[in-house]
C-alpha positions as CSV (number, residue, x, y, z in Angstrom):
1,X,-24.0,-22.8,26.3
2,X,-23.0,-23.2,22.7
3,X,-19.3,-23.2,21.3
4,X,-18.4,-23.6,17.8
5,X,-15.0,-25.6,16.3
6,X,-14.4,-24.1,12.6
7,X,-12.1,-26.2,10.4
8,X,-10.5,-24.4,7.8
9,X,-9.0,-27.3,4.7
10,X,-7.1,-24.5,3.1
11,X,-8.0,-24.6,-1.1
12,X,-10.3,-27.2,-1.1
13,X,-12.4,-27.7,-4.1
14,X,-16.1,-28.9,-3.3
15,X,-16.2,-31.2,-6.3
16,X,-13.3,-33.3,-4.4
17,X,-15.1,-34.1,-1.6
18,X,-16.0,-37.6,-1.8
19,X,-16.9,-40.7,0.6
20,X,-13.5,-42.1,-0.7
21,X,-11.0,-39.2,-0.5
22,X,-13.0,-36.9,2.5
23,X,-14.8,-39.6,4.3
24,X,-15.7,-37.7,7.5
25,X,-16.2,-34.7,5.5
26,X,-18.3,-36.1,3.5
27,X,-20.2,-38.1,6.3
28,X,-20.3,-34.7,8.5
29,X,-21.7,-33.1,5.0
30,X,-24.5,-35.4,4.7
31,X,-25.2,-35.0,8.3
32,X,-25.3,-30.9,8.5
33,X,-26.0,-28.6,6.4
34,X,-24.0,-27.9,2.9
35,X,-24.4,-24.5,1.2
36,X,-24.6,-25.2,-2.3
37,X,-23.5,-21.5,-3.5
38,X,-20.8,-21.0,-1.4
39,X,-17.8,-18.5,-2.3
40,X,-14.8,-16.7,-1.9
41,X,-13.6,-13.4,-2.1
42,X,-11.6,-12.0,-5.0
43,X,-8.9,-12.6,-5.3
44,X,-9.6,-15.3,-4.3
45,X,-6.5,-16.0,-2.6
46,X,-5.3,-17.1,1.1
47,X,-4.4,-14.1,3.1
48,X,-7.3,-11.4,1.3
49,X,-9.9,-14.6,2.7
50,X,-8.3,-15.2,6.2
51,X,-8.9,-11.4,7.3
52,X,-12.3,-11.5,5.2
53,X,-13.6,-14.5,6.8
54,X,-12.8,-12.5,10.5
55,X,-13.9,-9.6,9.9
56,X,-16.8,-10.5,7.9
57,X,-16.0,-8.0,5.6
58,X,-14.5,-8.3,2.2
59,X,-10.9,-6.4,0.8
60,X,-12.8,-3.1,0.2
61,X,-13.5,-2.7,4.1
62,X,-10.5,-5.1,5.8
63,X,-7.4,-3.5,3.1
64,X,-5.7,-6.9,2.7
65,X,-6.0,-7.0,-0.9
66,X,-3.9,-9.5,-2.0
67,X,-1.1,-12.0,-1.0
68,X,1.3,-9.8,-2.4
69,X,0.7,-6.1,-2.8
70,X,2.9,-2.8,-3.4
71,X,2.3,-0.4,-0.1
72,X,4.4,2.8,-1.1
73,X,4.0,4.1,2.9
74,X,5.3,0.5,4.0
75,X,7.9,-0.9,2.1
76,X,8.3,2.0,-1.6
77,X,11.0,-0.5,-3.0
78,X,9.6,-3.5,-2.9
79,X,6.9,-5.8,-2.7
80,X,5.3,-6.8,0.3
81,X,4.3,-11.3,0.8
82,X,1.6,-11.2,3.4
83,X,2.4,-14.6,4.3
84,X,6.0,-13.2,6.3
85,X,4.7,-11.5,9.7
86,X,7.3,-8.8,9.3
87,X,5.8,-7.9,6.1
88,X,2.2,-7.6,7.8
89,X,3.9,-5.8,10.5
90,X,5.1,-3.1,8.3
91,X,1.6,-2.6,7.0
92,X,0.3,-1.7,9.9
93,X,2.5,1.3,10.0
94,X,3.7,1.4,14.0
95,X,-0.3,-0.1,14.5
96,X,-1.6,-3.4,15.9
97,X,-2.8,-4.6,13.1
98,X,-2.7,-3.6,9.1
99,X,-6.6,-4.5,8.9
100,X,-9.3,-2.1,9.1
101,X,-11.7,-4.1,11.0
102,X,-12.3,-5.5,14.1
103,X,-11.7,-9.6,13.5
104,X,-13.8,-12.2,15.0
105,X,-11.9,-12.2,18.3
106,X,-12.0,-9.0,19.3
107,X,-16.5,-9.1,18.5
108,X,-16.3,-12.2,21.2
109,X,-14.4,-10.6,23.7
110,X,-16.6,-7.7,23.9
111,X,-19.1,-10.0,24.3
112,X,-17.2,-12.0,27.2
113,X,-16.7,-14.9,25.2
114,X,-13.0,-16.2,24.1
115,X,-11.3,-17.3,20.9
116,X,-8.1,-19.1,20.2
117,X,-6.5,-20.1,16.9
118,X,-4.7,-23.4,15.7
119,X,-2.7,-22.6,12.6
120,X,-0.8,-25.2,9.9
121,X,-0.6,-22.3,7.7
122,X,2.2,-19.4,7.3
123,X,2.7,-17.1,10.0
124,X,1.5,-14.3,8.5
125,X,-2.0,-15.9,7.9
126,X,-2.1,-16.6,11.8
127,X,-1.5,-12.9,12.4
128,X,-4.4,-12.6,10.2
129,X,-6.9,-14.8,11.3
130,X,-6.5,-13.4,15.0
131,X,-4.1,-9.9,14.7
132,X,-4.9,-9.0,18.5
133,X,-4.3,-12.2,20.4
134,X,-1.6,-10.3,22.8
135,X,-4.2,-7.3,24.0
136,X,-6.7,-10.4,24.3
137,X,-4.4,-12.4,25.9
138,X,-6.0,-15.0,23.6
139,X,-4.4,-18.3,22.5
140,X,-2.8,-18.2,19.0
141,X,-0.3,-20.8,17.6
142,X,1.3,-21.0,13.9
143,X,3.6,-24.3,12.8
144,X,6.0,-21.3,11.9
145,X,6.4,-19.9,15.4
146,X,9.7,-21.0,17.1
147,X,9.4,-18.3,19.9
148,X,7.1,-16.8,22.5
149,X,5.0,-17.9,25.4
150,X,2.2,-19.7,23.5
151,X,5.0,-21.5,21.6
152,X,7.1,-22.4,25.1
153,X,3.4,-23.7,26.0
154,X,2.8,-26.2,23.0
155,X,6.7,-27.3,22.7
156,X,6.6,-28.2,26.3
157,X,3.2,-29.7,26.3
158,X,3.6,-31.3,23.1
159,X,7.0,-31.4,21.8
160,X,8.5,-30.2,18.8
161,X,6.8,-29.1,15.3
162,X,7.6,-31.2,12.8
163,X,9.3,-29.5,9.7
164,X,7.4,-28.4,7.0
165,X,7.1,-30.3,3.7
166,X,5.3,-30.9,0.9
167,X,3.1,-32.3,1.4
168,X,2.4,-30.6,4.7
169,X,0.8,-33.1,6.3
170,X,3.3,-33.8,9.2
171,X,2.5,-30.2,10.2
172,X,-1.4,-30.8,9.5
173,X,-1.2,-33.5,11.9
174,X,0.8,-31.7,14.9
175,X,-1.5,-29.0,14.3
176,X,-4.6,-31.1,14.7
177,X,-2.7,-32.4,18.1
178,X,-2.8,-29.2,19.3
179,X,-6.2,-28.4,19.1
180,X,-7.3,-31.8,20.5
181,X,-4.9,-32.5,23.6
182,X,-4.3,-28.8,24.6
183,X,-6.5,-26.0,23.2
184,X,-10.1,-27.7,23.6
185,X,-9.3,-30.0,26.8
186,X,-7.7,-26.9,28.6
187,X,-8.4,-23.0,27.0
188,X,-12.1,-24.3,26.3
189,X,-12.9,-21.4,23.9
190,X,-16.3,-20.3,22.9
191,X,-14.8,-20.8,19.1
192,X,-12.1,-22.6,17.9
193,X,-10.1,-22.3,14.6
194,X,-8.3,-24.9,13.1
195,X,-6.7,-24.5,9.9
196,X,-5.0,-26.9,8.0
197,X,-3.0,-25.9,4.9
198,X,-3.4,-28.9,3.1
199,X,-4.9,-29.6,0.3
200,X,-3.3,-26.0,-0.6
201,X,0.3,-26.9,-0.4
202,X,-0.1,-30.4,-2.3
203,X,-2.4,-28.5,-4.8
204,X,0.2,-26.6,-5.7
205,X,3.2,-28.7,-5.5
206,X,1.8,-31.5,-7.1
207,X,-1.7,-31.0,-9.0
208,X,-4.9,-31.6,-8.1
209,X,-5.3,-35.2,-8.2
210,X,-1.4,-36.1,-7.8
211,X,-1.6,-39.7,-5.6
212,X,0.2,-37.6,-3.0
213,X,-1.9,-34.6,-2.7
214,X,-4.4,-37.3,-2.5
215,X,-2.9,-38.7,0.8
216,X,-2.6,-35.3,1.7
217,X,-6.2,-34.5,1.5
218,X,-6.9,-37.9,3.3
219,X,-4.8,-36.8,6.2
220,X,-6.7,-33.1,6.9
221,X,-10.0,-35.5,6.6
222,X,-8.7,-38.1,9.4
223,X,-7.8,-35.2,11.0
224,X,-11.9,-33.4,11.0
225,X,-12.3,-36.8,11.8
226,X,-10.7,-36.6,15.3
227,X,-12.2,-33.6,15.4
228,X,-16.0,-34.5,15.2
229,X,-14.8,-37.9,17.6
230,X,-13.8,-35.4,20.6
231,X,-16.7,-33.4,19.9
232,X,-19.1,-36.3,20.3
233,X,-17.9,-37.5,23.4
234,X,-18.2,-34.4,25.0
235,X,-20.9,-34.2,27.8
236,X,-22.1,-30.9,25.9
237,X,-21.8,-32.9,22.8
238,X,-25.4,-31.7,21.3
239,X,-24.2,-27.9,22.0
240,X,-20.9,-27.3,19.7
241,X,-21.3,-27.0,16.2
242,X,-19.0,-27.9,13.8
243,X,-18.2,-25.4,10.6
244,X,-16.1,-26.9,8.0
245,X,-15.0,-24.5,4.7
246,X,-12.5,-23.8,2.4
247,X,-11.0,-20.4,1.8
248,X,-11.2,-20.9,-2.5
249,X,-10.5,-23.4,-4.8
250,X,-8.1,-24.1,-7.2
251,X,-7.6,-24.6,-11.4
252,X,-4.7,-26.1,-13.2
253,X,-1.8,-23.6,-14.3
254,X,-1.3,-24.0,-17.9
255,X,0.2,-21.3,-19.6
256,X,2.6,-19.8,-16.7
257,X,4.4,-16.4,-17.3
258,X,5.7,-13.7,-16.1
259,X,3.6,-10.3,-16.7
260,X,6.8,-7.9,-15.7
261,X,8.5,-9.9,-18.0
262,X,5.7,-9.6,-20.8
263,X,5.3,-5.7,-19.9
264,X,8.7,-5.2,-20.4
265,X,9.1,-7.0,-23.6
266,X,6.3,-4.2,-24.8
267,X,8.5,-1.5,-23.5
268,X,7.3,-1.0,-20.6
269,X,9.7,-0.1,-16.9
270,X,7.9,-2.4,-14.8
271,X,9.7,-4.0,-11.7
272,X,8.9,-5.0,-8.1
273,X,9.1,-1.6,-6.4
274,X,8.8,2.0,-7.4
275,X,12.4,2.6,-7.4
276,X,14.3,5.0,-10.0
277,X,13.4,4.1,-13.7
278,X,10.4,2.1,-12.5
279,X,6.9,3.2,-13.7
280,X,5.0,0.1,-13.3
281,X,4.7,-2.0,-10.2
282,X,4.0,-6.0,-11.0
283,X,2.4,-8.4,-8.2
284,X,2.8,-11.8,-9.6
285,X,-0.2,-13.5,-8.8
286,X,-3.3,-15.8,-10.7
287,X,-4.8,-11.7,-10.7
288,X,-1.6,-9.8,-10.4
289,X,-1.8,-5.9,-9.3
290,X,-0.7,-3.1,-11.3
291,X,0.4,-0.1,-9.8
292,X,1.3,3.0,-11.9
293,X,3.5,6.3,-11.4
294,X,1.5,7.9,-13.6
295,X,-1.9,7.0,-14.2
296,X,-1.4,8.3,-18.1
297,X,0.2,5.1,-18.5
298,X,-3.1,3.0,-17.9
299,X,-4.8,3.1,-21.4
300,X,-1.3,1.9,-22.8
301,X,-1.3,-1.2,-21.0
302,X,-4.6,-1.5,-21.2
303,X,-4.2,-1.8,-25.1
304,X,-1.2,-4.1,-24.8
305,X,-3.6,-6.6,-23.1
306,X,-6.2,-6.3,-25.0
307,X,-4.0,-7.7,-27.8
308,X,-2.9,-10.9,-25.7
309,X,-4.4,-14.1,-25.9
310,X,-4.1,-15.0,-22.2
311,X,-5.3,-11.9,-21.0
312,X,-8.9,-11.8,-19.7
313,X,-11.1,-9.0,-18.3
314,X,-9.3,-5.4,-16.8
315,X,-10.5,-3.8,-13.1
316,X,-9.7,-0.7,-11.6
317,X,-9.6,0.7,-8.5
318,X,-10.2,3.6,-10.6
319,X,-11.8,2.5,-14.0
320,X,-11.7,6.5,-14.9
321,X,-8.2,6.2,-16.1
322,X,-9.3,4.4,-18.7
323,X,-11.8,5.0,-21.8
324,X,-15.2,4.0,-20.9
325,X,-16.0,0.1,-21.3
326,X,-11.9,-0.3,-20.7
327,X,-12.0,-1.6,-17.0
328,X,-14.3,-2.8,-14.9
329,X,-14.7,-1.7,-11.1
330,X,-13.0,-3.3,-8.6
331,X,-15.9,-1.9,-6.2
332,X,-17.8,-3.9,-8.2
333,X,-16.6,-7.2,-6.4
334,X,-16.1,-5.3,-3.0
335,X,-12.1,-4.9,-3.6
336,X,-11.4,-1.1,-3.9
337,X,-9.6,0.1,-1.0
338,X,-6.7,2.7,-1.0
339,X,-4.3,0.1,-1.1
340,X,-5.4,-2.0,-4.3
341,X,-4.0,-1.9,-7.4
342,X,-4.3,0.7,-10.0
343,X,-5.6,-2.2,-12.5
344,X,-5.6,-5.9,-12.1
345,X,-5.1,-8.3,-14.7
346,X,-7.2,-11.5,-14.7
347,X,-6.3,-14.5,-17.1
348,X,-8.5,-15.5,-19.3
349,X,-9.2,-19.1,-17.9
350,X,-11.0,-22.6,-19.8
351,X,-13.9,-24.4,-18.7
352,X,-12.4,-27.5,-20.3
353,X,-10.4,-31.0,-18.6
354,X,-7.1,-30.7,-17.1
355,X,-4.9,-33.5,-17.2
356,X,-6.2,-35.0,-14.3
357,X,-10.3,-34.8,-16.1
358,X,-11.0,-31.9,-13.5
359,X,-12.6,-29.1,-15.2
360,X,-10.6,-25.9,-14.7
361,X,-7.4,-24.2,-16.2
362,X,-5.8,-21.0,-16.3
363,X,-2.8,-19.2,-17.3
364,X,-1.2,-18.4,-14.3
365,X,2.3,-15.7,-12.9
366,X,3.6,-17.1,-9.6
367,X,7.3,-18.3,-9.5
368,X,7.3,-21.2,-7.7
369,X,4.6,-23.2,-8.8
370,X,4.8,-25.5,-11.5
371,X,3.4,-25.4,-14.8
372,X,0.5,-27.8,-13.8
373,X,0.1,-26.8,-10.1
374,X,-3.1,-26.1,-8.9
375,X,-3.2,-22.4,-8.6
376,X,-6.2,-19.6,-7.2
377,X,-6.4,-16.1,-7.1
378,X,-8.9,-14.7,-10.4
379,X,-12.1,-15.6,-11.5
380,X,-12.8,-18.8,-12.9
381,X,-16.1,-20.5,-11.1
382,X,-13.3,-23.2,-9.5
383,X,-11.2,-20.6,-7.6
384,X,-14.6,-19.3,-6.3
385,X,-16.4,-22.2,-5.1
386,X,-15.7,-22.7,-1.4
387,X,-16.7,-25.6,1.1
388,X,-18.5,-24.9,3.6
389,X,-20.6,-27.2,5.9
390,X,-22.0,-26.6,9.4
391,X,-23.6,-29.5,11.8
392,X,-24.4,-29.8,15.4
393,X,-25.3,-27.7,17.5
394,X,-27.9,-25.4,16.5
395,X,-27.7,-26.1,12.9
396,X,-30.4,-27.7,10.8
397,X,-29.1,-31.8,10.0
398,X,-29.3,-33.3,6.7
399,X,-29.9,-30.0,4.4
400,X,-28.6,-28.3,1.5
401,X,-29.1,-24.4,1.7
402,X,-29.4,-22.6,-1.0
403,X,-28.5,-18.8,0.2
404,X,-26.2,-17.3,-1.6
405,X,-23.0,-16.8,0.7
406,X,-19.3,-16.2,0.5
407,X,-16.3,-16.4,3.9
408,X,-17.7,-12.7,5.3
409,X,-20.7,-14.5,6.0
410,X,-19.6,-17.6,8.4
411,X,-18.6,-15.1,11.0
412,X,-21.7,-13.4,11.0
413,X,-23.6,-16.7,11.7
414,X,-21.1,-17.6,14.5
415,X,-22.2,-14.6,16.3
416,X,-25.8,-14.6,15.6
417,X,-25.5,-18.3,17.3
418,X,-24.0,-17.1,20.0
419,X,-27.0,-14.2,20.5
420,X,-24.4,-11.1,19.6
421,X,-25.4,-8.5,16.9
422,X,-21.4,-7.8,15.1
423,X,-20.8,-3.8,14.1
424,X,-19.1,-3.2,11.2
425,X,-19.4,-6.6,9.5
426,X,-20.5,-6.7,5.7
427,X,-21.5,-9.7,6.3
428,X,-25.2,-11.4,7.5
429,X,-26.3,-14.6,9.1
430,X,-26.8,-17.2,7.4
431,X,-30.1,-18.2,8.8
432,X,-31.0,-21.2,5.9
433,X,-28.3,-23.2,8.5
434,X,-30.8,-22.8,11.6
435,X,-34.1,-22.7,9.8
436,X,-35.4,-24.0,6.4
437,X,-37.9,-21.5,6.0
438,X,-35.6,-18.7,6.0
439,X,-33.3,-20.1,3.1
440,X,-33.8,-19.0,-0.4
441,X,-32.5,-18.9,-4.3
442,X,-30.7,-16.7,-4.6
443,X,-31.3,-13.6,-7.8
444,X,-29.4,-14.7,-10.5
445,X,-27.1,-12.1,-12.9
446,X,-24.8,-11.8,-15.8
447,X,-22.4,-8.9,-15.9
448,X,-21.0,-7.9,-19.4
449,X,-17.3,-7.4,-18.5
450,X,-14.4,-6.1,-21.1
451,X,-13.3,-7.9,-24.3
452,X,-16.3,-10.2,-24.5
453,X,-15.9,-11.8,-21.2
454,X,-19.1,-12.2,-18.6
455,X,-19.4,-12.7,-15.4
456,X,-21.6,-14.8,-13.5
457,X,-23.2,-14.0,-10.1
458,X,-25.6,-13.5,-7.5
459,X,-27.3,-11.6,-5.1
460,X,-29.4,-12.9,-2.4
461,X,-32.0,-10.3,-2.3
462,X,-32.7,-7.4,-4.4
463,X,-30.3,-4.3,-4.4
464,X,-28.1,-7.0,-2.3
465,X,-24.0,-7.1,-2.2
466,X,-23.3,-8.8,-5.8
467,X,-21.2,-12.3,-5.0
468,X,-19.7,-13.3,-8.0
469,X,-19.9,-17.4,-9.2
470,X,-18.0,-17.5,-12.4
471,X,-15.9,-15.8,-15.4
472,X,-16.3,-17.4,-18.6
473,X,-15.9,-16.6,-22.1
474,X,-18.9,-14.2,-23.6
């Protein structure tokens, strides 16, 4: 019977992957299958991908729209950082879970098959990636738990978790640990999840090519490469397939600000929460969210921007408060839901070196990352590109698929290996990983976006969900 291992290396860029840096990655990548035009969602940022790579569904049809959003029914004076649990907790409104879709887990168990989640990353992404492990009675372990019976079970198997740190790689270690000597040897799900959050945390913490985000990224690969070891000595070996992806990429900040700040500089009340004398709320973010008392207020900001250098493209959730040609749709990239943003402000990023030769920069509004940390989130072609890799088992060795495909599609494919047809997913199978006849090119397309700017993309057939590739300069 087939079972699957996915291995998430949270932010990785495909263009790092290398026999030097990502050995087994890069040996496991030449043994598999690669897909060349892999993406993410947008924005392109951790805890909108986690619940779209589960649900197989992007922001539009899951409602996590962004790491941090403004939910007036949750939490009307203040923002909300999906990576806290509390903060997803109040989303959900008295509910399981704030998403709108069944996740991965819950499509296996009605199947009779089992899931169970390793997690390096922050709590909130855990809750996430597998939202109804209690009703399941599932396993599900975050480095940020310190209570509860899966937590007992680890510390007392295990020991303790390591602090956290930047780089994270202590924690990216334990976690690895985990899935090896306890949840494989002993739960023996149909599909693991491991996710590691480096290279994310040295990313941003240190840059891109920083000799310690460097170790950093070796560590995650030693730790695939323990991994793909236990795999192959396995006496079903030849049945469990291996995925490997990332959940974005990154660019260089350069140019970091604060948009509240900026907006009220231009006489604008913008704050963190709708509170009294607030008309505009700010998300900080590499896309931050705008969300407006009055939606008369949206061609005023919209004219401010137009007039700022770092400023790229304008979307709406509802591009009729704005003159024609203003905005463009949110619904275009499969993001309107009812909790998005009024408009959402992308940066108007450069194709050209960082100071590390990567290609890649973009002004960027997060607090706590430096001015030269990687950073994700918008729309630049490197925040986009994903990893993603799948050997043994039933996949196809030594290939390079073509197919156009983003994170809604890997679940999908997990099912379809596993002979179960998913309801509700947005998603579809990659089926250029199993068979070489069924890949293809996908349709290329250009779409003229606000102030000049054009964005690159694809489809993989005709009248197909758009995936975008790229924003550059028109």
């Amino acid at each position: 019977m087939p079972r699957f291992i996915m291995v998430a290396l949270d932010g990785l860029r495909p263009d790092l992957v290398s026999a030097e840096t990502t050995p087994h990655l890069a040996a496991l990548t030449a043994a598999g299958t690669r897909f060349a035009n892999a993406r993410s969602v947008f924005p392109s940022e951790t805890r909108v991908a986690t619940p779209s790579l589960v649900t197989g569904c992007r922001p539009g049809g899951h409602g996590m729209v962004a790491n941090t959003l403004f939910d007036a029914q949750a939490a009307p004076d203040r923002l909300l950082r999906t990576k806290l649990a509390a903060d997803v907790e109040a989303m959900a409104l008295g509910g399981e879970t704030p998403m709108e879709r069944a996740s991965l887990a819950e499509h296996l168990a009605q199947a009779g098959r089992s899931f169970a989640l390793v997690s390096a990353g922050t709590q909130g992404a855990a809750r996430l990636l597998h939202p109804v492990a209690p009703r399941l009675g599932s396993f599900r372990w975050n480095v940020e738990d310190t209570q509860g019976e899966t937590f007992e079970e680890v510390r007392a198997s295990l020991g303790a978790t390591p602090p956290a740190g930047v780089p994270n790689t202590a924690r990216v270690e334990f976690a690895g640990r985990v899935l090896l000597e306890h949840v494989l040897p002993l739960q023996r799900p149909d599909v693991a999840l491991l996710w590691l959050s480096e290279p994310d945390v040295a990313f941003h913490y240190r840059g891109l090519r920083h000799e310690e985000t460097l170790e950093a990224l070796k560590a995650a690969d030693a730790v695939l490469g323990r991994v793909v070891a236990w795999r192959d000595a396995q006496p079903d070996a030849a049945e469990i397939g291996i995925i490997v992806l990332s959940d974005h990429g990154h660019v260089t900040g350069k140019g970091k600000l604060s948009l509240r700040e900026e907006l009220c500089r231009a006489g604008f009340a913008a704050g963190t929460g709708m509170g009294e004398g607030v008309d505009v709320v700010v998300a900080p973010a590499a896309a931050p969210g705008l969300w407006l008392r009055d939606k008369s207020l949206a061609p005023q900001i919209a004219e401010f921007l137009a007039g700022q250098p770092w400023a790229g493209p304008l979307l709406a959730r509802d591009p009729a408060i704005l003159p024609e040609g203003q905005a463009a749709p949110l619904a275009l990239l499969g993001s309107a839901h009812r909790r998005s943003a009024d408009l959402v402000v992308t940066f108007a990023g450069d194709e050209g070196p960082d100071h590390w030769g990567l290609p890649g920069t973009a002004p960027f509004d997060t607090a706590d990352v430096p001015e030269g940390g990687g950073m994700h989130g918008g729309l630049h072609r490197s925040e986009l590109a994903t990893v993603l890799v799948m050997q043994g088992g039933p996949f196809r060795g030594g290939a390079v698929a073509q197919s156009a495909a983003d994170l809604t599609d890997i679940a999908p494919t997990v099912l379809h290996a596993l002979g179960i047809t998913p309801q509700g997913m947005e998603g579809r199978p990659l089926l250029g990983a199993f068979d070489a006849g069924a890949d293809a090119e996908p349709l290329r397309e250009i779409v003229a976006m606000p102030r000049g700017f054009l964005l690159h993309g694809m489809r993989a057939e005709a009248g197909g969900r758009f995936y975008p590739t790229g924003l550059v300069r028109g």
